[in-house]
C-alpha positions in Angstrom: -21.2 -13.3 31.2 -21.5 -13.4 27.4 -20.7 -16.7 26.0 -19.8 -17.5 22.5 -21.7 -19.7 20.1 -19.1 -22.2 20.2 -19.1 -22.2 24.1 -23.1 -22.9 23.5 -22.8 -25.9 21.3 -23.9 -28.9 22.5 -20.5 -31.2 22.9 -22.5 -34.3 21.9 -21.5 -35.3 18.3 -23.7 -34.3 15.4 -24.6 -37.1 13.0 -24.8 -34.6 9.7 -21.2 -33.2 11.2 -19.9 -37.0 11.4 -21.1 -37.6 8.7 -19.6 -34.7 6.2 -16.3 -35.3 8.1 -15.9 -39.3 8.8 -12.5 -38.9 9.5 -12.6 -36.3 11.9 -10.2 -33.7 10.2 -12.6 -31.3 11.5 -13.0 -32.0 14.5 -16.6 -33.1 14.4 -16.7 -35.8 16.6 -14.5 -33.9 19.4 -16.4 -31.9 22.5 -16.9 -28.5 22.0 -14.2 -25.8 24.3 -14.6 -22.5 24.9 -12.8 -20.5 22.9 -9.4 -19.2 24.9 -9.6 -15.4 24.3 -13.3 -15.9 26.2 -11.6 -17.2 28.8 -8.4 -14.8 29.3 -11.4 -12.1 28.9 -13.7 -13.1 31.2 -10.9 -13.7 34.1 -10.1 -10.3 33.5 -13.5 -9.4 34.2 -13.7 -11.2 36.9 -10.3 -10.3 38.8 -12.0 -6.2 37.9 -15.4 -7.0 39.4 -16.6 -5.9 36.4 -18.0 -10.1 35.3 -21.4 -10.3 35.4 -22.7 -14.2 36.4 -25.9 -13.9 33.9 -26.1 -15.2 30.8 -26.3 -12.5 28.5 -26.2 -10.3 31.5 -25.8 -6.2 31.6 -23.1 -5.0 29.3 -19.8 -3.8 31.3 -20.7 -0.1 32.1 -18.1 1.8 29.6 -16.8 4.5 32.9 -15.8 1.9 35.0 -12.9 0.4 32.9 -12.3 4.0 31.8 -12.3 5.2 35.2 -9.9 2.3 36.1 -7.5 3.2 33.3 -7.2 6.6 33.9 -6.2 6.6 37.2 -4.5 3.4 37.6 -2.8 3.0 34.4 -4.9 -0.4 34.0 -7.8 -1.3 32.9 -7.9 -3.9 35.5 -9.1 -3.7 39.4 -6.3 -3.9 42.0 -3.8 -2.0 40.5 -2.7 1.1 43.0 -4.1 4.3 41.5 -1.6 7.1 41.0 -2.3 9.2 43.6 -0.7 6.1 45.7 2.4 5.5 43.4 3.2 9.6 43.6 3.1 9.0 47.9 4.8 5.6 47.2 7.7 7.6 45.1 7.5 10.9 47.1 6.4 10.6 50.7 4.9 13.3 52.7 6.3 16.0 54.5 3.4 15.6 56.6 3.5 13.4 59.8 0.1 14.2 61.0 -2.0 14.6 57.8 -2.8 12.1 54.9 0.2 13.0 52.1 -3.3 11.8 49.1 -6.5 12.8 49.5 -9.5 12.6 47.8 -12.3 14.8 46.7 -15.3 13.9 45.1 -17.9 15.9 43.7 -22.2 15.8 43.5 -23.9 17.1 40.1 -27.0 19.4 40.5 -29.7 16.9 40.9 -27.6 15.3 43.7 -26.3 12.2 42.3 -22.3 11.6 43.2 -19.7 10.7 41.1 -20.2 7.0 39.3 -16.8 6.6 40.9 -15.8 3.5 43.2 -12.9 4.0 46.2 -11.2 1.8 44.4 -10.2 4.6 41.8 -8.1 5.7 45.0 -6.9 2.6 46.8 -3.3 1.3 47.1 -3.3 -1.9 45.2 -0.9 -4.0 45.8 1.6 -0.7 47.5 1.3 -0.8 51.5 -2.0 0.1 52.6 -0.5 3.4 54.2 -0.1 4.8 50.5 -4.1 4.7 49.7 -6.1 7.8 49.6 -8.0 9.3 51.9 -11.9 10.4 51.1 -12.4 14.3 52.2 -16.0 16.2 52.1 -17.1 19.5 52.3 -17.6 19.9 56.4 -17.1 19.0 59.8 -13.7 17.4 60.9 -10.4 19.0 59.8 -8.9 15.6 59.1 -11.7 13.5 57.4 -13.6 16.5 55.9 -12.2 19.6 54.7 -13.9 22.9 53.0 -14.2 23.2 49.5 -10.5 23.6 47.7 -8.8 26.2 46.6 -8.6 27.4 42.6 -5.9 28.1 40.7 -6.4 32.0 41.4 -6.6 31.5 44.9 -3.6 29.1 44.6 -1.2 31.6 42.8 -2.2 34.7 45.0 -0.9 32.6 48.1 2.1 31.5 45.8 1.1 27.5 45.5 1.2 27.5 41.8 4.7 27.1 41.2 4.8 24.2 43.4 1.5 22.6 42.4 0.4 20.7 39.6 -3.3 21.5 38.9 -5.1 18.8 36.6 -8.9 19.1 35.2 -10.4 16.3 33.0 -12.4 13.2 32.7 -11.9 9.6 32.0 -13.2 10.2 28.5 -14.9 12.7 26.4 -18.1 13.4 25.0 -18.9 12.7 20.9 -19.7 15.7 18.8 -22.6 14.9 17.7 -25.8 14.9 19.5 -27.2 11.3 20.4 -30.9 11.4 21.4 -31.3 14.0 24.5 -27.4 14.0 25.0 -23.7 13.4 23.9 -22.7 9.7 24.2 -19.3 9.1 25.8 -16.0 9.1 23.6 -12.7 8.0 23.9 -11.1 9.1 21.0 -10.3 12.5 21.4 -11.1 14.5 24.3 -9.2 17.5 26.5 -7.1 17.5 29.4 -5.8 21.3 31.1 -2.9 21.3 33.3 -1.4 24.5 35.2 1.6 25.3 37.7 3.9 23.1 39.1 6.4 23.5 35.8 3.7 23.1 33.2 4.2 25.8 30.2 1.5 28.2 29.8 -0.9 29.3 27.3 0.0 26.2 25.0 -2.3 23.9 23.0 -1.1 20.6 22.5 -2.9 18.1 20.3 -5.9 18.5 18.0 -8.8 16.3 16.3 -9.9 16.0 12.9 -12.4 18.7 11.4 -15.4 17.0 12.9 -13.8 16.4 16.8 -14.1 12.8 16.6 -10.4 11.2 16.4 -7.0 12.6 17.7 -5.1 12.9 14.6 -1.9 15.3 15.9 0.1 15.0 18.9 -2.2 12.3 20.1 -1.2 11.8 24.4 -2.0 8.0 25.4 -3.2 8.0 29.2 0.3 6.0 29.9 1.9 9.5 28.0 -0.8 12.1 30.4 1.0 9.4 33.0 4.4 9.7 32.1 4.6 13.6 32.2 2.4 14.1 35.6 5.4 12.1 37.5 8.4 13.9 35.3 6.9 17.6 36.7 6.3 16.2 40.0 10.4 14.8 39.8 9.4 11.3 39.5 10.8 9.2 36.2 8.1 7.3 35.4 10.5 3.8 34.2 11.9 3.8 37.7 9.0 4.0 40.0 8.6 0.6 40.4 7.1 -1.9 43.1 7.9 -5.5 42.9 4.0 -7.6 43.4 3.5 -10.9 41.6 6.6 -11.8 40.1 7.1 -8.4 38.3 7.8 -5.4 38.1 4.9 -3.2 38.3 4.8 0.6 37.2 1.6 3.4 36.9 3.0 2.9 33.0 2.9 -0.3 32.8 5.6 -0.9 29.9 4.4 2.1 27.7 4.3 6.1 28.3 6.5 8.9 27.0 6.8 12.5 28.7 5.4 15.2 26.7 8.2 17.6 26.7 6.4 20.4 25.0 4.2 21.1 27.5 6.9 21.8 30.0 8.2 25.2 31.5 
């Protein structure tokens, strides 16, 4: 928890304060508050998971709001991811399989993913609509072999019917930063292919040193927005009603990024 300097002033009165301001006009002889936007932020943080209880605790790690946002729409905890909105607004064909699944990956040294299941849980949807975690081996339902690529996919004749996505939650600078790239959010790279994306376009570009989006910038609620238009969803209209609202994977924002269809 990081508290303001105002937060950490004693509310006791100060005599030198009193005495510059003897008839209050500044408040000097008033208890000290914390200051509002600490609070609103802090609740947030909490309602995430993300508060820590220390004083002058850890820093919020900067891929778990990122995560959050990217695949949720929010950068807050609880919302349903979008894997769970698309089964929400689609369904499944399937009666006997999950209709979202999951899979996760390990880097080389074999550490997983900094990746929580609640990247993939329902929110505030029925819990039926959450995904379902699969791994590399043993049973057909729970764990499954290693998926197929997008070659593999269009020699069995998937790829018209399925959108294929690869990216992150953020980027990487351009610029080297000690042993390594710190992360970056303002301009990074998304590919799709299939399921009605156009092919062998480039949308978007940074400035001359790769640092800030500067043309066709896509907001995450835009990525969103065109993920649900290819798979016939409009994102205004998938809606589910939860705490007096309501509540969409674009929250009030988003715009399908029409060049990039078929």
């Amino acid at each position: 928890m990081v508290l303001s300097r105002t937060y950490r002033q004693s509310s006791q009165g100060d005599p030198q304060r009193r005495e510059r301001d003897p008839n209050n006009r500044w408040l000097a002889r008033q208890d000290c508050f914390r200051l509002d936007a600490e609070f609103v932020r802090d609740n947030a943080l909490a309602v995430s998971g993300l508060l820590s209880p220390k004083i002058g605790g850890p820093s919020v790690k900067p891929y778990q709001p990122a995560h959050t946002f990217m695949n949720t729409g929010s950068t807050i905890s609880g919302r349903p991811s979008m894997g769970a909105w698309l089964l929400y607004g689609l369904g499944s064909e399937s009666e006997n399989l999950p209709g979202f699944v999951v899979l996760t990956s390990v880097g080389k040294g074999g550490q997983s993913q900094p990746i929580a299941a609640r990247q993939w849980h329902s929110g505030f949807l029925p819990s039926r609509h959450q995904g379902v975690e699969f791994r590399s081996k043993g049973d057909a339902v729970l764990y499954v072999s290693p998926p197929a690529g997008v070659g593999l996919a269009r020699q069995r004749g998937m790829l018209d019917d399925t959108l294929v996505i690869w990216g992150g939650e953020f980027g990487r600078t351009p610029m080297a930063q000690g042993n390594g790239r710190d992360h970056h959010i303002k301009g990074f790279s998304f590919w799709m292919a299939g399921g009605g994306v156009k092919g062998g376009v480039a949308y978007g570009g940074t400035d001359e040193l790769g640092y800030n989006a500067v043309e066709d910038v896509v907001h995450v609620h835009d990525l969103h927005a065109t993920m649900l238009h290819l798979l016939g969803i409009d994102h205004q209209r998938l809606t589910f009603r939860a705490q007096g609202r309501d509540f969409r994977l674009t929250d009030v924002f988003g715009n399908v990024v029409e060049p990039l269809l078929a």
